[in-house]
PAZAPA-4460 file (N, C-alpha, C; in steps of 0.05 Angstrom, whole numbers, plus 32768, in hexadecimal, padded with zeros to 4 digits):
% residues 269
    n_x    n_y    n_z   ca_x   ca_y   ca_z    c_x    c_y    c_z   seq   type   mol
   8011   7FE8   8000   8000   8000   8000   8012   8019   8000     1      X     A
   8006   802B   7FEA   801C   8048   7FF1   800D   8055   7FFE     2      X     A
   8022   8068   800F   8020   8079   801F   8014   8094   8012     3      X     A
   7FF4   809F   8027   7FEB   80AE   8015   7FF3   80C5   800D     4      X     A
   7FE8   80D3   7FFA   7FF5   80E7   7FF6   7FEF   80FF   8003     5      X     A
   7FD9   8104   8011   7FD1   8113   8029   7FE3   8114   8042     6      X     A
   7FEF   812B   8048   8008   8129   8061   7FEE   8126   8077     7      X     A
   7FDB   8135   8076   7FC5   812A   808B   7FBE   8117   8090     8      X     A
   7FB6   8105   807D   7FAA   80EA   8080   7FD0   80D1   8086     9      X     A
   7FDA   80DE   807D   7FF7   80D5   8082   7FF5   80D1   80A7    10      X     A
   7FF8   80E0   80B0   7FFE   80F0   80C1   7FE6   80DB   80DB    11      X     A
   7FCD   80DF   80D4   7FB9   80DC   80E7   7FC0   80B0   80E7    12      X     A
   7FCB   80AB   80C9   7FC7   808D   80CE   7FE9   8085   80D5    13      X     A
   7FF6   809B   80D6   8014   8098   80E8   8021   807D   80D8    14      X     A
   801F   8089   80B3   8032   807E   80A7   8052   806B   80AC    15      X     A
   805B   8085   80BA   8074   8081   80BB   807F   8067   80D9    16      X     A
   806A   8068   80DE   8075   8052   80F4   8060   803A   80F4    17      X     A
   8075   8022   80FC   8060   8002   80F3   804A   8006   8103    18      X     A
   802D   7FFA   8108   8016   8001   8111   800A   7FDD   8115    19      X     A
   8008   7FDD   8129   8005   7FB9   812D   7FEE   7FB1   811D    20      X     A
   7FD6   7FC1   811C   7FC7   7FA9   8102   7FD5   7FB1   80E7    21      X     A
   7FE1   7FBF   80DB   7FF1   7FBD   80C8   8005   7FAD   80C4    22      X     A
   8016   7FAC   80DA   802C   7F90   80DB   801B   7F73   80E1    23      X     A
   8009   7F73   80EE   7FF8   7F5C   80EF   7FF1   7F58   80CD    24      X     A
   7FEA   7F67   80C1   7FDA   7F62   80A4   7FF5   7F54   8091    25      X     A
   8005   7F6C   8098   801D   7F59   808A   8035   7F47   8084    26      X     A
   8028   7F36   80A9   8034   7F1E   80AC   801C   7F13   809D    27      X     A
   8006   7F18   80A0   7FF4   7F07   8096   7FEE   7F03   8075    28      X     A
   8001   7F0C   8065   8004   7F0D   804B   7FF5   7F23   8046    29      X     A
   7FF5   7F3F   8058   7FDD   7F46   8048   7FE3   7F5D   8037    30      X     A
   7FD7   7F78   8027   7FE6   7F85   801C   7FDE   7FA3   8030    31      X     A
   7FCA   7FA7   8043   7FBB   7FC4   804D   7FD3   7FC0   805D    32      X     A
   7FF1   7FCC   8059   8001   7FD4   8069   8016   7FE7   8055    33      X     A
   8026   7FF5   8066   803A   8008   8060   8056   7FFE   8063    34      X     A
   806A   800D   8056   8083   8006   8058   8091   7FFE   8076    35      X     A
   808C   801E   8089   8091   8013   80AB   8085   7FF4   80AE    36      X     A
   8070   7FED   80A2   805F   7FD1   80B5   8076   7FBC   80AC    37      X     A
   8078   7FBE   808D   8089   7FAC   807F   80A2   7FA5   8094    38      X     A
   80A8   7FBB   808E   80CE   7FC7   809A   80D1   7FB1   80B8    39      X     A
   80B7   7FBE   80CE   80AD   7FAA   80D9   80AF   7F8C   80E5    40      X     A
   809B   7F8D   80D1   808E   7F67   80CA   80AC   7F5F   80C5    41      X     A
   80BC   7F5F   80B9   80D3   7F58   80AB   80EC   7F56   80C9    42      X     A
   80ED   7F68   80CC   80FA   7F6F   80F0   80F7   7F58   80FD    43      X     A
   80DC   7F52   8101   80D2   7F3A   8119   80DC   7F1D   810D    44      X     A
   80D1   7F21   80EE   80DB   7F07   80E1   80F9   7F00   80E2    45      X     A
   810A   7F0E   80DC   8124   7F0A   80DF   812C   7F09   80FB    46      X     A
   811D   7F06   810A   8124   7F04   812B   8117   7EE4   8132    47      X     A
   8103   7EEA   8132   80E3   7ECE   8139   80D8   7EC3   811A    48      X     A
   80E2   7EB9   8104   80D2   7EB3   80F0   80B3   7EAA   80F2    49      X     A
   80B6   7E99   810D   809B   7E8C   8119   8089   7EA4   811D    50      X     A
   8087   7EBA   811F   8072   7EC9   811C   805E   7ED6   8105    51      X     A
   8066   7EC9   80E9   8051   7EC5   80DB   803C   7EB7   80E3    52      X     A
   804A   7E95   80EA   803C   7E81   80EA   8025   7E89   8103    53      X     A
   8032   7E97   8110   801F   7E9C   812D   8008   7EA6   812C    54      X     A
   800C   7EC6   8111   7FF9   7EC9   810C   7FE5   7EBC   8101    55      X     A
   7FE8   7EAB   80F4   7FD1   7E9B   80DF   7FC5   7E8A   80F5    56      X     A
   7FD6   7E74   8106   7FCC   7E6C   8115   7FAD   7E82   812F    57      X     A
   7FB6   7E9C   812E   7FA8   7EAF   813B   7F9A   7EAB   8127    58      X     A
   7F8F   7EA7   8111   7F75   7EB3   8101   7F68   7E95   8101    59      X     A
   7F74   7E7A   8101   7F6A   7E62   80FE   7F58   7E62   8117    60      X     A
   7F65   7E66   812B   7F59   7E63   814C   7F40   7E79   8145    61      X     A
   7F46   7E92   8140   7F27   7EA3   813C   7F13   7E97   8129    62      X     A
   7F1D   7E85   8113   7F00   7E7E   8108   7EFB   7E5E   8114    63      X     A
   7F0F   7E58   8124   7EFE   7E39   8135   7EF0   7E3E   814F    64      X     A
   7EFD   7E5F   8156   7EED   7E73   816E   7ECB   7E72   8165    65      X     A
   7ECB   7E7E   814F   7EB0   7E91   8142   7E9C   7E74   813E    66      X     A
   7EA1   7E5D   812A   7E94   7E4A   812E   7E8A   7E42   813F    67      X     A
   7EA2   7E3C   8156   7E96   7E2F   816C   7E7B   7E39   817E    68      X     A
   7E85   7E5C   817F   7E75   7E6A   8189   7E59   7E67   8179    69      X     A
   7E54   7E73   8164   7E41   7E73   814C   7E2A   7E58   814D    70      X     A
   7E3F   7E3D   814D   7E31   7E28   8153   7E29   7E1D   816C    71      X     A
   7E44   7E13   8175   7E39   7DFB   818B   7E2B   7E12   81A1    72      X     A
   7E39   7E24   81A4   7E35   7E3D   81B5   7E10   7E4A   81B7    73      X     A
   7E11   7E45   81A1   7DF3   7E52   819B   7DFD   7E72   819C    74      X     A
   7E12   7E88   8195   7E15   7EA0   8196   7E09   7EAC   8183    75      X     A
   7DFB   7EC2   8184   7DF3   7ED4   8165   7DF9   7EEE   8165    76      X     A
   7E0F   7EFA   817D   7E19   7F0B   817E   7E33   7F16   8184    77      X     A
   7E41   7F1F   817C   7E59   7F24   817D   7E72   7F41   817B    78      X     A
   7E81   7F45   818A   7E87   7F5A   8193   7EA5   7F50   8193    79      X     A
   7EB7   7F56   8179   7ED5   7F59   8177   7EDC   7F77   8178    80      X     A
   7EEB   7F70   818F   7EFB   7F88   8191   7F1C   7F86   818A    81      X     A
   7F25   7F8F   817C   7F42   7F97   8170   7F3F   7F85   8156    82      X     A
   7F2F   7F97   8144   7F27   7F7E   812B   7F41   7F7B   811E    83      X     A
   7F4E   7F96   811F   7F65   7F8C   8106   7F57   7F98   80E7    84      X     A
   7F66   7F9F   80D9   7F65   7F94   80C2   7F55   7F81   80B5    85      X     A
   7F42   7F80   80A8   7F31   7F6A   8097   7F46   7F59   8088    86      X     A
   7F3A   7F3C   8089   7F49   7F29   8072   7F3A   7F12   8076    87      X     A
   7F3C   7EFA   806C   7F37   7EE5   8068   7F2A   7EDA   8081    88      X     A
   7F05   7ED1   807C   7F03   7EC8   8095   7EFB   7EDB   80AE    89      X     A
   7EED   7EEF   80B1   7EE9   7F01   80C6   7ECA   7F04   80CC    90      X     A
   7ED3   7F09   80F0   7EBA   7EFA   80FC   7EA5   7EF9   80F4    91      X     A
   7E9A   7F0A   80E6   7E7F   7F11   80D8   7E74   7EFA   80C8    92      X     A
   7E8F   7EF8   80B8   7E8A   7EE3   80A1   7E8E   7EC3   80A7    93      X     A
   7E9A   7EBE   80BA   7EA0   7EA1   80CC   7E84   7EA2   80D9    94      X     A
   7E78   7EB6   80F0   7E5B   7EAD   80F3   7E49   7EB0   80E6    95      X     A
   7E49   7EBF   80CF   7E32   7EB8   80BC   7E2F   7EA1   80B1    96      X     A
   7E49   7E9A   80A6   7E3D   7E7B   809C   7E32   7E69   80A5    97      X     A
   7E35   7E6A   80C6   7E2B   7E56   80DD   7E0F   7E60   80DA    98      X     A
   7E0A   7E7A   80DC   7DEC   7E89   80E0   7DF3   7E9F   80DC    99      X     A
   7DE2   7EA3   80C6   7DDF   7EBD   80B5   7DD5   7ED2   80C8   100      X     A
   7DC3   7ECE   80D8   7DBD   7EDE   80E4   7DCA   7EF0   80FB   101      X     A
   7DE4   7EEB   8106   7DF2   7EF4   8113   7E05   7F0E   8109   102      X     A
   7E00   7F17   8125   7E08   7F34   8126   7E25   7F41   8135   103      X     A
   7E34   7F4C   812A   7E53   7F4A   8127   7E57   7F66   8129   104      X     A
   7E63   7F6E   8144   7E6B   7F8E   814E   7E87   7F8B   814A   105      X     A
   7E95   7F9E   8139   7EBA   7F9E   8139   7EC0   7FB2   8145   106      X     A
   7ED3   7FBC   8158   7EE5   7FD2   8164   7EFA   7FD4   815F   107      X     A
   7F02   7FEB   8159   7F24   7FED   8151   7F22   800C   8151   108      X     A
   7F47   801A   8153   7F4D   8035   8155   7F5C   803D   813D   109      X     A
   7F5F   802E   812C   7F75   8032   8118   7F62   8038   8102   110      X     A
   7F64   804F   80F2   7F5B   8065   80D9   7F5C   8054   80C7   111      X     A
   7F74   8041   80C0   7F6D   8036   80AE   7F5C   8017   80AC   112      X     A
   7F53   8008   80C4   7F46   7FF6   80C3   7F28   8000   80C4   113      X     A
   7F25   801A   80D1   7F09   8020   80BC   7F06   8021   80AE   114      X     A
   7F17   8031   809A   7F11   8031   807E   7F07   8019   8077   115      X     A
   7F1C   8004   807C   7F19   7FDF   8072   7EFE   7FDB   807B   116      X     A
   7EFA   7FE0   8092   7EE8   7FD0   80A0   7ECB   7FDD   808B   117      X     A
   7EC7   7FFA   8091   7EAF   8004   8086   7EA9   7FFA   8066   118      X     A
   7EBA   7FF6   8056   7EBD   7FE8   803D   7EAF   7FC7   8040   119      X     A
   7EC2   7FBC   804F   7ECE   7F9D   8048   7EB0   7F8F   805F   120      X     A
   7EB1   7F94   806F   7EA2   7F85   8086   7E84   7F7F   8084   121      X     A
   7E75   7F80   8070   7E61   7F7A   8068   7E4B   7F5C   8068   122      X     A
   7E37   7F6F   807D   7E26   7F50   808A   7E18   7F48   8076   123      X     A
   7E10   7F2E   8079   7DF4   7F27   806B   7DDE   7F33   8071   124      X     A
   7DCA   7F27   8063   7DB7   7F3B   8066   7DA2   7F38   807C   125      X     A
   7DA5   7F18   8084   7D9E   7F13   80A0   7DA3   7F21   80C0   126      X     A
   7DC7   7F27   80BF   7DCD   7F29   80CE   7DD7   7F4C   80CF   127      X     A
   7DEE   7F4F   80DA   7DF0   7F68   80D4   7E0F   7F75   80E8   128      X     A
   7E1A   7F86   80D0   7E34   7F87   80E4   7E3D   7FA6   80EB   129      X     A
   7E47   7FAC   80FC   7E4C   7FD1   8101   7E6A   7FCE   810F   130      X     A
   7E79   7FE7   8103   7E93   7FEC   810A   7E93   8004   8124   131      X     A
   7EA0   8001   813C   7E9F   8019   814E   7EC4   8017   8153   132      X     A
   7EC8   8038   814D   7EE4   8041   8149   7EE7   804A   816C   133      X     A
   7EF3   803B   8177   7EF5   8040   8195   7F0F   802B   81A1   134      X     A
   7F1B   8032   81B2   7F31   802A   81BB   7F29   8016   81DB   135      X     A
   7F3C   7FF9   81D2   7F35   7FF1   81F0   7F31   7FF1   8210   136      X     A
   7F46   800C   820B   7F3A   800C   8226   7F25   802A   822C   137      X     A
   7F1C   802E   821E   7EF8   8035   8222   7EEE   8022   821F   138      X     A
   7EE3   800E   8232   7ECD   7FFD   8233   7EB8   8002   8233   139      X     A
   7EA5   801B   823C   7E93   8027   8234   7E87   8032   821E   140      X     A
   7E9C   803A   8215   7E96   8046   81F5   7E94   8031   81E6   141      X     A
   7E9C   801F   81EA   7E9A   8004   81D7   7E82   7FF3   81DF   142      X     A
   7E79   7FEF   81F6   7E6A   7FE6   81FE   7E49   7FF7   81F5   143      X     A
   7E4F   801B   81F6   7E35   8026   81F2   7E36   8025   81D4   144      X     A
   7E46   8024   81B7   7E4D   8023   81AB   7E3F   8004   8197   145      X     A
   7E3E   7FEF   81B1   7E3B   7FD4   81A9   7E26   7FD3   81A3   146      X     A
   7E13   7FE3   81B7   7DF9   7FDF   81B8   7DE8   7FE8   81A8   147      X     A
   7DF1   7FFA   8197   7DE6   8002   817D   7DD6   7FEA   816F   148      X     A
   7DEE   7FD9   8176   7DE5   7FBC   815D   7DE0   7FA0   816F   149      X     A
   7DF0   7F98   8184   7DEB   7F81   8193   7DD2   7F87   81A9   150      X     A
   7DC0   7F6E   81AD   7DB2   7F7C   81CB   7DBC   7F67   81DF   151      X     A
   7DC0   7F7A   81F8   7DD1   7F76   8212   7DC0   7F5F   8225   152      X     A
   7DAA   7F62   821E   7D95   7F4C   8226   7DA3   7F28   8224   153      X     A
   7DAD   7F29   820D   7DB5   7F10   81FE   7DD0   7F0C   81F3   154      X     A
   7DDA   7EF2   81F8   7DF3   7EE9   8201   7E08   7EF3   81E7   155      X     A
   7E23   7F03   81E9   7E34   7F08   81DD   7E46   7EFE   81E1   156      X     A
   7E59   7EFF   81C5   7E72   7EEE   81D1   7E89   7F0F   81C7   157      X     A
   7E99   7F09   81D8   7EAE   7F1F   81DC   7ECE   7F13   81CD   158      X     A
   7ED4   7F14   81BC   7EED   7F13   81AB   7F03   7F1B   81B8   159      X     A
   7F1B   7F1D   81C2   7F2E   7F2D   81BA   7F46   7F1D   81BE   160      X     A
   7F53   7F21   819E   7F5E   7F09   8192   7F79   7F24   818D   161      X     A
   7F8B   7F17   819B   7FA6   7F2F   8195   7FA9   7F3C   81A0   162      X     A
   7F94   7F46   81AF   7F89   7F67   81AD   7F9B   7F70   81D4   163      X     A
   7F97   7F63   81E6   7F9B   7F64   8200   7FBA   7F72   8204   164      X     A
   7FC9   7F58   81F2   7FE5   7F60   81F2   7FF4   7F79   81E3   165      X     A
   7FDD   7F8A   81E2   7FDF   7FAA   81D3   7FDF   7FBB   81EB   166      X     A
   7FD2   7FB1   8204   7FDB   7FBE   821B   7FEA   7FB4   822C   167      X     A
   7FFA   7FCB   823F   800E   7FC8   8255   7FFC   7FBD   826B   168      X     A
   800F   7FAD   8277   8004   7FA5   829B   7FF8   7FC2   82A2   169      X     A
   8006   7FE2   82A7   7FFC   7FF7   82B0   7FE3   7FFC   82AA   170      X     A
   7FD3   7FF0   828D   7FB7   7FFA   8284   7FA8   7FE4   8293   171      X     A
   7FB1   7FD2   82A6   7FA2   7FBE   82B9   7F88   7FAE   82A2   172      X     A
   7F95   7FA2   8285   7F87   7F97   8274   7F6F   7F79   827E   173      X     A
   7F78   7F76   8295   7F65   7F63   829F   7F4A   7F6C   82AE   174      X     A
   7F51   7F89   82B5   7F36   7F97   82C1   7F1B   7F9D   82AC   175      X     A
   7F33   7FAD   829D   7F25   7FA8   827F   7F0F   7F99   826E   176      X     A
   7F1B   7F77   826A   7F0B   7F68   8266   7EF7   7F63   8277   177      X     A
   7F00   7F64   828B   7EEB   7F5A   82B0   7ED9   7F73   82A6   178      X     A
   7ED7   7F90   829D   7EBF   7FA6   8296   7EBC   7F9B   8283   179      X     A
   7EC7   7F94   8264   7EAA   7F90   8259   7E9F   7F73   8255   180      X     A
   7EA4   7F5F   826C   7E95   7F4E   8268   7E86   7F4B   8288   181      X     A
   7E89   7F5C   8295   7E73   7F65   82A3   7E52   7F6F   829B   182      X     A
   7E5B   7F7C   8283   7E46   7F8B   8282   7E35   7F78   8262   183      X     A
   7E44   7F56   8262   7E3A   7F4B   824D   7E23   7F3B   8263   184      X     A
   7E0A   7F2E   8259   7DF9   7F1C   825F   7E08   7F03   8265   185      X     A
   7DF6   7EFB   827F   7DFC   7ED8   827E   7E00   7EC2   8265   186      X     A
   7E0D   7EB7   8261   7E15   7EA4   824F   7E25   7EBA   8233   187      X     A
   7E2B   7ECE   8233   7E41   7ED8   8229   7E5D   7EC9   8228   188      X     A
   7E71   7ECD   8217   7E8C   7EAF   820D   7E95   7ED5   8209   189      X     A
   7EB5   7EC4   8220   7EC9   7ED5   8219   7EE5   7EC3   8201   190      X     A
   7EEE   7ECE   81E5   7EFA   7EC1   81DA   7F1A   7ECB   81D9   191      X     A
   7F30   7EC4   81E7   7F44   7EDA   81E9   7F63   7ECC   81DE   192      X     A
   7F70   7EDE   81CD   7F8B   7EC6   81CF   7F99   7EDF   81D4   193      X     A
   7FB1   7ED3   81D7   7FC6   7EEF   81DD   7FE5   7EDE   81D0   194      X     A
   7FFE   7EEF   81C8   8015   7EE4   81D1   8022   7EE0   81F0   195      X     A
   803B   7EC8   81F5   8043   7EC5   8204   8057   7EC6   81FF   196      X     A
   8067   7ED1   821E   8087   7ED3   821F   8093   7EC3   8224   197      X     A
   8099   7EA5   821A   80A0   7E8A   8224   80BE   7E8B   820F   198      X     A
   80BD   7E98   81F9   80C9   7E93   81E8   80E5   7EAC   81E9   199      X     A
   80F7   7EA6   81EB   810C   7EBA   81E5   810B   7ECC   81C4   200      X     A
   8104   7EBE   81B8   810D   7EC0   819F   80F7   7EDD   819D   201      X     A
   80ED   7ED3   81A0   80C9   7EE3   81A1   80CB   7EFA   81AE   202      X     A
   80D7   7EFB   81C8   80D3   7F0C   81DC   80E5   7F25   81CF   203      X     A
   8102   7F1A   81BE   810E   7F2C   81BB   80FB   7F3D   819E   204      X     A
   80F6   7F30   818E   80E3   7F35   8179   80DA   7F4D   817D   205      X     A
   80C2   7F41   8195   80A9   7F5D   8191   80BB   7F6F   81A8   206      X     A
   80D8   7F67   81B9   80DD   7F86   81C5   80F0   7F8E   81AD   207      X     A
   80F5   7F91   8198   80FA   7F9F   817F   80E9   7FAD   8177   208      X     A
   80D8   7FA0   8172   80C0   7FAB   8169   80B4   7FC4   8175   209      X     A
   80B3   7FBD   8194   80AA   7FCC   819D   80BA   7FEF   81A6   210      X     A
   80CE   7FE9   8196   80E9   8004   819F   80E0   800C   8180   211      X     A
   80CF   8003   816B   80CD   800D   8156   80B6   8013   8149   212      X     A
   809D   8011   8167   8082   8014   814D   8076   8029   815E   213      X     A
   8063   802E   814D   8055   803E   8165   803B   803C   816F   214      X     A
   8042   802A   817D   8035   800A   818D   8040   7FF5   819F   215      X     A
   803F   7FF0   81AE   8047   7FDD   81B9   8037   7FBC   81BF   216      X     A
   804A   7FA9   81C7   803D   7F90   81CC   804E   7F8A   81E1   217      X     A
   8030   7F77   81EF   803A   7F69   8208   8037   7F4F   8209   218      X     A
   8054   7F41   820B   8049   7F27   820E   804C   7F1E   822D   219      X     A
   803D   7F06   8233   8031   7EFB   824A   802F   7EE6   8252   220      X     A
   8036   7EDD   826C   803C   7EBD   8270   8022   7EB5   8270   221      X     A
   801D   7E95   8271   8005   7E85   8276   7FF3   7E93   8289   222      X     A
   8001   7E90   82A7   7FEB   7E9B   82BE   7FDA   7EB7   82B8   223      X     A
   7FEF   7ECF   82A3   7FE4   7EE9   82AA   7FCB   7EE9   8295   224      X     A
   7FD3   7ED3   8279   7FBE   7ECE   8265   7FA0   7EC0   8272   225      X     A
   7FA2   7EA9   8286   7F92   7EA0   828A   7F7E   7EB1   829C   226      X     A
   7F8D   7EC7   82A9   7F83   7ED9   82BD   7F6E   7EE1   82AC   227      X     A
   7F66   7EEF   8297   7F53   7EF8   8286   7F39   7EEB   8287   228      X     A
   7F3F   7ED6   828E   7F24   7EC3   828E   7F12   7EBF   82AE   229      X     A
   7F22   7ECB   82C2   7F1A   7ED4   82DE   7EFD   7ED9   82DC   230      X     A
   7EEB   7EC6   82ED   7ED1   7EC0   82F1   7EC0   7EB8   82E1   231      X     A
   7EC5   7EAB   82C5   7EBE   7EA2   82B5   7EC8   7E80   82B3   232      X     A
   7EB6   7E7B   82A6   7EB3   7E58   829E   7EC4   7E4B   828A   233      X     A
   7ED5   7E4E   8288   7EF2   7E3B   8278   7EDF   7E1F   8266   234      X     A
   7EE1   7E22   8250   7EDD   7E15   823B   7EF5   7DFC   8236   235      X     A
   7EEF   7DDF   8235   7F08   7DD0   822D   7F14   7DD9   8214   236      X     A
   7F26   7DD5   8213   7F3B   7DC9   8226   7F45   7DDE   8239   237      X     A
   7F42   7E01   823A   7F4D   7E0F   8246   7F5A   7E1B   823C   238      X     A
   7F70   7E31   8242   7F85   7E40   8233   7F9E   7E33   8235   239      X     A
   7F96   7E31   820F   7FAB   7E1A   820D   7FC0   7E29   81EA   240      X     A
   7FD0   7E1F   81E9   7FE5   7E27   81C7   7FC6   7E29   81B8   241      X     A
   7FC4   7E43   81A4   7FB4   7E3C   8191   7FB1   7E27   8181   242      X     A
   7FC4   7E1C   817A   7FBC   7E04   8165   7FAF   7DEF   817C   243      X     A
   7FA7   7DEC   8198   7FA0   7DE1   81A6   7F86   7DDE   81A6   244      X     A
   7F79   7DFD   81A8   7F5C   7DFF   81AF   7F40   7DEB   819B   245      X     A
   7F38   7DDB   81A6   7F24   7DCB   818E   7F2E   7DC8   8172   246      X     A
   7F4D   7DC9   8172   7F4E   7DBC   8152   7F3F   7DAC   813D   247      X     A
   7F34   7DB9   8129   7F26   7DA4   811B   7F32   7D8E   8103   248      X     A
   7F50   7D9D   8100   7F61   7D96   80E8   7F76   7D95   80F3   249      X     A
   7F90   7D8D   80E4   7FAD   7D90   80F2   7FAF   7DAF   80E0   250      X     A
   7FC2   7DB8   80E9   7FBF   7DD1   80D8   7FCF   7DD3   80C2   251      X     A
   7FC6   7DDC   80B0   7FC9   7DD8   8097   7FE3   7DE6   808D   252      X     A
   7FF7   7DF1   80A8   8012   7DF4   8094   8026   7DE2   80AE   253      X     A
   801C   7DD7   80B5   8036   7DC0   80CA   8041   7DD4   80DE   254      X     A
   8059   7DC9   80EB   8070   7DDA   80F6   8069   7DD5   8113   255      X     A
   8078   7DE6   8124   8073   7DE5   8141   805E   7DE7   814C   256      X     A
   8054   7DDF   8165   803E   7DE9   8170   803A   7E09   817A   257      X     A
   8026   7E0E   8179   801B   7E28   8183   8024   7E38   819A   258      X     A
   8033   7E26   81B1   803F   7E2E   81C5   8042   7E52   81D0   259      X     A
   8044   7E61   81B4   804A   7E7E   81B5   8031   7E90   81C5   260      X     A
   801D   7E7D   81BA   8002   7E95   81B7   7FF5   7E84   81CB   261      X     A
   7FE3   7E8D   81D2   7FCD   7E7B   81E6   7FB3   7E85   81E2   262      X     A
   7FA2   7E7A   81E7   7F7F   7E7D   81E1   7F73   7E6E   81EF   263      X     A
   7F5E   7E79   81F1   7F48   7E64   8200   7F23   7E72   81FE   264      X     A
   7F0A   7E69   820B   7EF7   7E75   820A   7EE1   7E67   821C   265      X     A
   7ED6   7E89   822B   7ECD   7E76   8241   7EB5   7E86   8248   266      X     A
   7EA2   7E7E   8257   7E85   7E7D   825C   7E82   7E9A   826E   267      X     A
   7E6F   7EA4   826A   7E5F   7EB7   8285   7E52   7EAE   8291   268      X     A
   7E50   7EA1   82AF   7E34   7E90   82BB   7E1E   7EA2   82BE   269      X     A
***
C-alpha cells in the first residue's frame, strides 16, 4: 500500500511508524500495510520466523472460536473487540454461515481499519454487522456503542483475540475484561488468546519491536493469561497452545506446536 498523499491523512494514520494491525496484516500475507509495518514484520521475522505461523494459527483458533460459539454454543451475538484489519474468514462471516442471522459488533482505534471495516465487513441480510471506532480501555463506550446493534438482555460472546497483549500490566487489562463482561448477560462466552513469554526467541522479537513501533506488546505467562478468565466457567480443554483448543484438523501447514500463543473460552453463569 502507498503512503497517502495527504500529509494529513499521513499523519492522523502515523505512516511512518509500524502500527500492530498493520504488521499483523502483513505477517498475514496481507497487502493494507505500509513500508514501517513491512520494515517491521521483517525485524520480528529475522529474529522469531515462528511468528508468521503464530499468526495464522491466531486466525485458525478465531474461526474454530466463532463456530463453536455460533453452533454448539447457541450464540447469535457478538462483540470483537481489536478486529484488526479484515481478511479471510472474519467473525461476521464464520457466524453467518453457522446462522445467518447473527449479529457481529467490531471495535478498533486505527483510521485505517475503518476504512476496511466500513467497506469490507458486510452482513447478510438476515443478520447484521456495525463498526464502533473506540479504544479498549473505554469499556463503556464500547459497550454503549454495542448496544446500538446487540440486545444486553441475550447472551454475547466477547472476542478478544491479540488484542489484551496491546496493553501494559499499568492499564490493569484484567479489570478491563472483568467490566465488560460484567455488564454481558448470563450465559455470555468470553473468547481470548494472547502471546506468551515462554520463548526467548520471541521475547526478544516483540522487545525490538516494541523500541520501534508506535505501539507496544505484551507478552504473558500462562497464570497472568488464565487470570482473564476470573469467575467465569472454563470450557475443555482450558487455556491451552492454540493449535490445542477443539482441533478439528491437524493444521494444515505442520511444524511446532502452538506453545507461543494461548487461548481458551469460557462461560458467564
Amino acid at each position: 500500500m502507498d503512503t497517502p498523499e495527504d500529509p494529513r491523512l499521513a499523519e492522523k494514520l502515523k505512516t511512518d511508524k509500524p502500527h500492530s494491525a498493520r504488521v499483523w496484516n502483513y505477517l498475514l500475507g496481507g497487502r493494507d500495510n505500509y513500508s514501517a509495518d513491512r520494515m517491521a514484520g521483517d525485524m520480528i521475522l529475522d529474529t522469531f520466523p515462528g511468528i508468521a505461523r503464530i499468526a495464522r494459527l491466531q486466525r485458525y483458533f478465531l474461526a474454530r472460536a466463532v463456530r463453536y460459539l455460533a453452533g454448539e454454543a447457541g450464540i447469535r451475538q457478538f462483540l470483537d473487540v481489536g478486529t484488526g484489519l479484515p481478511t479471510v474468514d472474519n467473525t461476521h462471516e464464520v457466524a453467518q454461515r453457522v446462522a445467518p442471522e447473527c449479529r457481529v459488533v467490531y471495535v478498533d482505534n486505527d483510521p485505517l481499519v475503518l476504512v476496511h471495516a466500513n467497506a469490507l465487513l458486510t452482513s447478510s441480510s438476515e443478520g447484521s454487522c456495525d463498526y464502533i471506532d473506540a479504544d479498549v480501555r473505554d469499556p463503556e463506550s464500547i459497550l454503549e456503542g454495542a448496544a446500538r446493534t446487540l440486545d444486553f438482555s441475550r447472551p454475547i460472546a466477547l472476542t478478544l483475540l491479540g488484542t489484551m497483549g496491546q496493553l501494559p500490566d499499568s492499564d490493569d487489562p484484567w479489570a478491563i475484561v472483568a467490566r465488560l463482561m460484567d455488564r454481558l448477560p448470563p450465559g455470555s462466552h468470553l473468547a481470548l488468546s494472547d502471546g506468551t513469554d515462554t520463548n526467548k526467541a520471541l521475547n526478544e522479537a516483540i522487545a525490538a519491536y516494541n523500541d520501534n513501533s508506535a505501539s507496544e506488546y505484551h507478552l504473558r505467562g500462562h497464570e497472568r493469561i488464565v487470570r482473564f478468565f476470573d469467575g467465569l466457567e472454563l470450557l475443555e480443554p482450558g487455556v491451552v497452545p492454540t493449535t490445542d483448543w477443539r482441533p478439528e484438523l491437524a493444521e494444515p501447514d505442520g511444524g511446532p506446536d502452538g506453545v507461543d500463543a494461548l487461548c481458551g473460552i469460557a462461560r458467564k453463569p
